[in-house]
TIMI-2910 file (N, C-alpha, C, CB; in pm, 1 decimal, decimal comma, always signed):
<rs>
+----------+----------+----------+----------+----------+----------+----------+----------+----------+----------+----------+----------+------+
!      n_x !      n_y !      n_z !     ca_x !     ca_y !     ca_z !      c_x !      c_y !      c_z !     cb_x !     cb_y !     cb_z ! resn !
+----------+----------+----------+----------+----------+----------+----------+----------+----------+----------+----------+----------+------+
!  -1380,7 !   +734,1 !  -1241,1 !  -1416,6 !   +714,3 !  -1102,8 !  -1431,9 !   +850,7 !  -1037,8 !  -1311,4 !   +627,9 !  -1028,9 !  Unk !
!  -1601,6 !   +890,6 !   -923,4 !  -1592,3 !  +1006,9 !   -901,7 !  -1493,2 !   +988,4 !   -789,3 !  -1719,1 !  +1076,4 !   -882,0 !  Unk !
!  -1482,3 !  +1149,7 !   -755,5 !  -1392,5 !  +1187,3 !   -608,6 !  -1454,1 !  +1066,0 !   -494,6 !  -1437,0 !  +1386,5 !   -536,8 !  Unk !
!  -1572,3 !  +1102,8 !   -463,8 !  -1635,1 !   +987,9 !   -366,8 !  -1644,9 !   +874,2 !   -369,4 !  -1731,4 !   +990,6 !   -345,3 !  Unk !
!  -1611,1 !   +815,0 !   -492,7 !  -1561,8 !   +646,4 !   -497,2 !  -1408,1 !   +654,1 !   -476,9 !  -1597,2 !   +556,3 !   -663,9 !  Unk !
!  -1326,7 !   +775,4 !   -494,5 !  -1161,4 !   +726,1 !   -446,3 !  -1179,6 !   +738,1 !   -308,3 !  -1014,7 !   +829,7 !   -499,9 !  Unk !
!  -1261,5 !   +816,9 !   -228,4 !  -1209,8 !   +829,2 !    -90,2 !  -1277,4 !   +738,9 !    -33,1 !  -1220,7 !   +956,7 !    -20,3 !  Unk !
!  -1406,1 !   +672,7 !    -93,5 !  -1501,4 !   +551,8 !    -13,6 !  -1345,0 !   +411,3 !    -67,7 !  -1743,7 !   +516,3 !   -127,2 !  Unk !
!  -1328,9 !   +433,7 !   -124,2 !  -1191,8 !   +328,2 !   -148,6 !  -1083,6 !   +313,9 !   -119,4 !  -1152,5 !   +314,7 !   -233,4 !  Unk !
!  -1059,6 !   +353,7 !    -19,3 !   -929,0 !   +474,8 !   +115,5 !   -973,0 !   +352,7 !   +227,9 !  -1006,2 !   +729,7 !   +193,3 !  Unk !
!  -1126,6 !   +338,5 !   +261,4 !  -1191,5 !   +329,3 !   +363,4 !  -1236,5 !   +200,3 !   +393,0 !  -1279,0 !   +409,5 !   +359,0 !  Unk !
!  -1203,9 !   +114,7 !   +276,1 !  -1304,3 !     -7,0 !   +296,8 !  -1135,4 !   -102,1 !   +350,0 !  -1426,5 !    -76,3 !   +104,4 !  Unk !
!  -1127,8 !   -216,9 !   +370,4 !  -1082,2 !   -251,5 !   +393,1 !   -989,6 !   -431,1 !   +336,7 !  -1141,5 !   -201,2 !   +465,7 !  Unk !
!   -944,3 !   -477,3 !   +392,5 !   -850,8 !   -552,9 !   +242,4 !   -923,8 !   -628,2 !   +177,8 !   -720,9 !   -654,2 !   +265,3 !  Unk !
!   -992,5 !   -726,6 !   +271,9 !  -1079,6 !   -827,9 !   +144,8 !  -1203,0 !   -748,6 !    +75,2 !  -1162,2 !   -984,5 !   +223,3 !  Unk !
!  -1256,8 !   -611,0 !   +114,0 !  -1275,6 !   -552,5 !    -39,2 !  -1224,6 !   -503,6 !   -105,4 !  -1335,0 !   -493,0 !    -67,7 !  Unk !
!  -1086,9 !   -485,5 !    -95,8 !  -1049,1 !   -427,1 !   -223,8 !   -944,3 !   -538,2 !   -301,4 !   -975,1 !   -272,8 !   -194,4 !  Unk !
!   -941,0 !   -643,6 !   -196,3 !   -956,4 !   -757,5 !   -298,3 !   -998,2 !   -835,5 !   -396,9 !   -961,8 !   -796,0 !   -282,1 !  Unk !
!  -1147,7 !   -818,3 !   -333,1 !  -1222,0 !   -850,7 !   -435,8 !  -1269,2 !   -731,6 !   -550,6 !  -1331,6 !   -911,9 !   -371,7 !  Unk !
!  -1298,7 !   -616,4 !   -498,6 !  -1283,3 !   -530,4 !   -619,6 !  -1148,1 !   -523,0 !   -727,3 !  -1299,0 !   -399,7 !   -563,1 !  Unk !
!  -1050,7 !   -524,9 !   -649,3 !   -938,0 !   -581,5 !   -743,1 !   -941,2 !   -655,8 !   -884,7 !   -878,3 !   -668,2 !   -670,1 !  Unk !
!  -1008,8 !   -814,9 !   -819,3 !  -1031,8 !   -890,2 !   -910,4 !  -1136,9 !   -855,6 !  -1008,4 !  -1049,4 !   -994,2 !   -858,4 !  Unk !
!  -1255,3 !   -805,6 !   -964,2 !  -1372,2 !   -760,0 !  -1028,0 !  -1351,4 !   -698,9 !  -1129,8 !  -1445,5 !   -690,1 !   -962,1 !  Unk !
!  -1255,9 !   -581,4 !  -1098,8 !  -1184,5 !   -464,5 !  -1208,2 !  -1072,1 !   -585,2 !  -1327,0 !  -1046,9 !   -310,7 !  -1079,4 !  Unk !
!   -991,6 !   -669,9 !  -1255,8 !   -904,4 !   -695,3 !  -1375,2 !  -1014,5 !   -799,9 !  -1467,6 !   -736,3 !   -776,8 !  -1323,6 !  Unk !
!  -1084,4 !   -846,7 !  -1415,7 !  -1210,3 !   -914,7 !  -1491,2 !  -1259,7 !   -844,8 !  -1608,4 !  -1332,3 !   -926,9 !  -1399,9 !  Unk !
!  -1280,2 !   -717,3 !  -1538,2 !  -1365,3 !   -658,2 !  -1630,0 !  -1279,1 !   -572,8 !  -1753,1 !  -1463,5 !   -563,7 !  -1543,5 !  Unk !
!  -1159,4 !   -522,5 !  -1707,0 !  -1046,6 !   -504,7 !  -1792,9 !  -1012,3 !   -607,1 !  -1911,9 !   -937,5 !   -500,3 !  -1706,4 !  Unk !
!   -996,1 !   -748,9 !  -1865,6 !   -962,4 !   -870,8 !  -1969,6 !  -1101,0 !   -885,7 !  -2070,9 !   -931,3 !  -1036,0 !  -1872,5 !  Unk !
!  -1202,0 !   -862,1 !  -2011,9 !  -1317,0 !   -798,2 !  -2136,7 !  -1358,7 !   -702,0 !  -2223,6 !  -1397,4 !   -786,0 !  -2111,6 !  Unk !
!  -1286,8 !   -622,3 !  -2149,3 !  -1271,3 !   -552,6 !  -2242,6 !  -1174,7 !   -541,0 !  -2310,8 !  -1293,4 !   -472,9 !  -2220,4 !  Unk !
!  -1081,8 !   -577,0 !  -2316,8 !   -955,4 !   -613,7 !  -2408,7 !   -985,2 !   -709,8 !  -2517,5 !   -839,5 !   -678,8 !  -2324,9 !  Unk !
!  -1116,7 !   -809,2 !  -2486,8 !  -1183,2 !   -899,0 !  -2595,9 !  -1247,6 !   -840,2 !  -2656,8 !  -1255,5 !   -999,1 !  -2568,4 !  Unk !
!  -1371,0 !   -739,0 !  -2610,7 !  -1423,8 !   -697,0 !  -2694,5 !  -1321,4 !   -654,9 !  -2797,3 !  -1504,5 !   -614,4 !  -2648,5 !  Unk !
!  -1278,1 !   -510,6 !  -2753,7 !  -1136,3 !   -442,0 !  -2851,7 !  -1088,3 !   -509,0 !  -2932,2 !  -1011,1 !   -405,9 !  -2789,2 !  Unk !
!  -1036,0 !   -672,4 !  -2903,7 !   -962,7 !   -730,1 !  -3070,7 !  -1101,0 !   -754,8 !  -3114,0 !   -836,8 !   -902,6 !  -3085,2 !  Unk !
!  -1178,3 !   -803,3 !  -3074,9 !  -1348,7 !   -809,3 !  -3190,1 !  -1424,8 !   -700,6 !  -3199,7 !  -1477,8 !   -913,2 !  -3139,7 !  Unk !
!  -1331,4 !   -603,1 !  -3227,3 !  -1419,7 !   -495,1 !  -3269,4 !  -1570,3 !   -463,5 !  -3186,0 !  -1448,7 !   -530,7 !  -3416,9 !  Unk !
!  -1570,3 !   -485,8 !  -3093,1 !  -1709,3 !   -490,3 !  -3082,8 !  -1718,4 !   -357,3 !  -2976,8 !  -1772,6 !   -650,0 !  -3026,2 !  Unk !
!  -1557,5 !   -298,1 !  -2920,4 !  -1576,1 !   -174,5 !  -2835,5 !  -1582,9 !    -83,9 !  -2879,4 !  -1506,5 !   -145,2 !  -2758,5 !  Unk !
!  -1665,2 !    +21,9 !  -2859,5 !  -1691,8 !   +187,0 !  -2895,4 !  -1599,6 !   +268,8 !  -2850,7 !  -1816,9 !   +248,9 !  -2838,7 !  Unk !
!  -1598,3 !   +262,8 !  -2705,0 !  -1549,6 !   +333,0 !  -2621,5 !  -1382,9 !   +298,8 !  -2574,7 !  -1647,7 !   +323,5 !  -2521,4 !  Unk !
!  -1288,4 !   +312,3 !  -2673,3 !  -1168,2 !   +270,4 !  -2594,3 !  -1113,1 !   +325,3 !  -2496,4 !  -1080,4 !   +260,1 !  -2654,2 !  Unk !
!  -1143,3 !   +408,8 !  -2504,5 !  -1104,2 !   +532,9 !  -2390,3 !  -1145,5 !   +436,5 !  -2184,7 !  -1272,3 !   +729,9 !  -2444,6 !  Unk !
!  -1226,9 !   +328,9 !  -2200,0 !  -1268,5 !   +237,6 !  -2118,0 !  -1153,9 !   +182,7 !  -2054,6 !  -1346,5 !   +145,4 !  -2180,0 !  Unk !
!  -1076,1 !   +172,4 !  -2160,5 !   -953,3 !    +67,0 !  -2121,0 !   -871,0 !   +118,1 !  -1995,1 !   -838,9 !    +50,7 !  -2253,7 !  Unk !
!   -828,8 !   +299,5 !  -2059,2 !   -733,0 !   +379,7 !  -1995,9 !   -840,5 !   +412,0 !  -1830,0 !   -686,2 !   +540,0 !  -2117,9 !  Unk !
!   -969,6 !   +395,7 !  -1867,3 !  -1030,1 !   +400,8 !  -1712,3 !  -1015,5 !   +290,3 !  -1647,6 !  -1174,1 !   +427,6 !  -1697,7 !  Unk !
!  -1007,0 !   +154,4 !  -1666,0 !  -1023,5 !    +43,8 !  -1621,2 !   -904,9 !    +50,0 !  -1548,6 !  -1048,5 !    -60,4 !  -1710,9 !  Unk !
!   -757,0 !    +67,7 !  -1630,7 !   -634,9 !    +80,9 !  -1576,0 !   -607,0 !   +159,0 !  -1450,2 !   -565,3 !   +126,8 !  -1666,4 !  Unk !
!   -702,4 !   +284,2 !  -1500,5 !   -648,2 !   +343,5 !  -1375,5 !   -743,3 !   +376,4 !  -1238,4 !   -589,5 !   +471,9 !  -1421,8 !  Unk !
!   -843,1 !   +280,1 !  -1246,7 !   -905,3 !   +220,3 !  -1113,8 !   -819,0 !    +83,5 !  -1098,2 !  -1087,8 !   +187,8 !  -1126,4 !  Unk !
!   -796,3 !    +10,2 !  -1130,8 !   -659,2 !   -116,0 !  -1064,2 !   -610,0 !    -30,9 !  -1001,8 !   -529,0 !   -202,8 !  -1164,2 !  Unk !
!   -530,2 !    +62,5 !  -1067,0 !   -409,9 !   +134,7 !   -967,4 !   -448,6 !   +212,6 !   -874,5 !   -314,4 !   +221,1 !  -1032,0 !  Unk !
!   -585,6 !   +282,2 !   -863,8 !   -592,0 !   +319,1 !   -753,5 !   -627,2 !   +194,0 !   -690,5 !   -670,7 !   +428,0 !   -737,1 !  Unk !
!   -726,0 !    +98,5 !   -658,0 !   -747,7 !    -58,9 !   -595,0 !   -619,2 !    -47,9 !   -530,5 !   -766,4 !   -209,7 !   -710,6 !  Unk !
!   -452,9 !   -111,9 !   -660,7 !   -389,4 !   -143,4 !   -548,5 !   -259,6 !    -59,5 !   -452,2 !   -350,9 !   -255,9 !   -591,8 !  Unk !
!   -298,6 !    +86,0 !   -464,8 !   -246,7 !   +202,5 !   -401,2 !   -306,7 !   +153,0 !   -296,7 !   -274,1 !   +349,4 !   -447,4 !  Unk !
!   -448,7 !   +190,5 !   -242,9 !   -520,2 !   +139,6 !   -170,9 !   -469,9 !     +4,6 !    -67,6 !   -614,0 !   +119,5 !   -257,0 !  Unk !
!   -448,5 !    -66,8 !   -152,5 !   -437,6 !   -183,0 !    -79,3 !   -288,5 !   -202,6 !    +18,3 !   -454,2 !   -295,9 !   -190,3 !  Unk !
!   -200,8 !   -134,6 !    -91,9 !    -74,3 !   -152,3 !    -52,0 !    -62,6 !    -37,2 !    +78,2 !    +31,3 !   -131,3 !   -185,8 !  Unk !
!   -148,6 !   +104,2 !    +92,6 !   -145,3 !   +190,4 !   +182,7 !   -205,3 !    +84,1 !   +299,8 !   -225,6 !   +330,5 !   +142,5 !  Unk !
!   -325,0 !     +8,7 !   +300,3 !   -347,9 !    -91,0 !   +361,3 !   -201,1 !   -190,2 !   +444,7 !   -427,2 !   -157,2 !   +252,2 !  Unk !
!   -157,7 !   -219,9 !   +388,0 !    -29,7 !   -325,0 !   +393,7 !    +65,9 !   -246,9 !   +494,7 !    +55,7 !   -354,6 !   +225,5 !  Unk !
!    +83,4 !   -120,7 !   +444,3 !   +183,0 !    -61,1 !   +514,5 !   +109,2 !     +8,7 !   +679,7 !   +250,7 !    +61,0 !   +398,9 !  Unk !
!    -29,9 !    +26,4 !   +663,2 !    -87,6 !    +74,3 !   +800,7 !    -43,3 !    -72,2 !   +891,0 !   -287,0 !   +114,7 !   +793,1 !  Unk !
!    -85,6 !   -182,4 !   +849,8 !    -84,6 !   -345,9 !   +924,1 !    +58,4 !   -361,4 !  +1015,9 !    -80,7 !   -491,8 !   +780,6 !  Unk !
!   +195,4 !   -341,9 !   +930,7 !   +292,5 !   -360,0 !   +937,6 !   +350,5 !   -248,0 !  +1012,8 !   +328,7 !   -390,7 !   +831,2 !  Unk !
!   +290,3 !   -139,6 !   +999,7 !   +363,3 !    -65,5 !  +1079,9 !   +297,5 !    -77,3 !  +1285,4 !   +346,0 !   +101,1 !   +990,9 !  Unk !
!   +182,4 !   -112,3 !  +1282,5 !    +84,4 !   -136,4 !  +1401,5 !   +133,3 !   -259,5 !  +1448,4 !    -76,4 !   -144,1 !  +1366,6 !  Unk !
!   +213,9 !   -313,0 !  +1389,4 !   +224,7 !   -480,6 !  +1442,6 !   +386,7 !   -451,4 !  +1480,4 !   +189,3 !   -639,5 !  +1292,3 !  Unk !
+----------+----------+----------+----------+----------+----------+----------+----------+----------+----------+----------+----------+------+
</rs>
């Protein structure tokens, strides 16, 4: 993920990075299929997939805590 997709992902707000959330673990659980069927090249995919979730739900949870503290 470049620099400008972590900070455009700072910015958006919860139900997108909700749904990017899901999008990402989607696309993670496929690639975890390919991998037992041999069919991935690139494993090195996996360790990226992982660590866009975690930024997603850094994101989200920095989200959570702006809400709660304003209310």
């Amino acid at each position: 993920m470049k620099t400008k997709d972590k900070k455009d992902l700072f910015t958006k707000n919860q139900l997108e990075l909700k749904k990017l959330l899901l999008d990402a673990k989607e696309a993670l659980f496929n690639l975890r299929i390919d991998l037992s069927q041999n069919k991935l090249k690139n494993t090195s995919s996996i360790t990226l997939k992982r660590k866009e979730i975690a930024l997603i739900l850094t994101a989200l949870k920095e989200k959570e805590f702006e809400n709660a503290k304003n209310a």
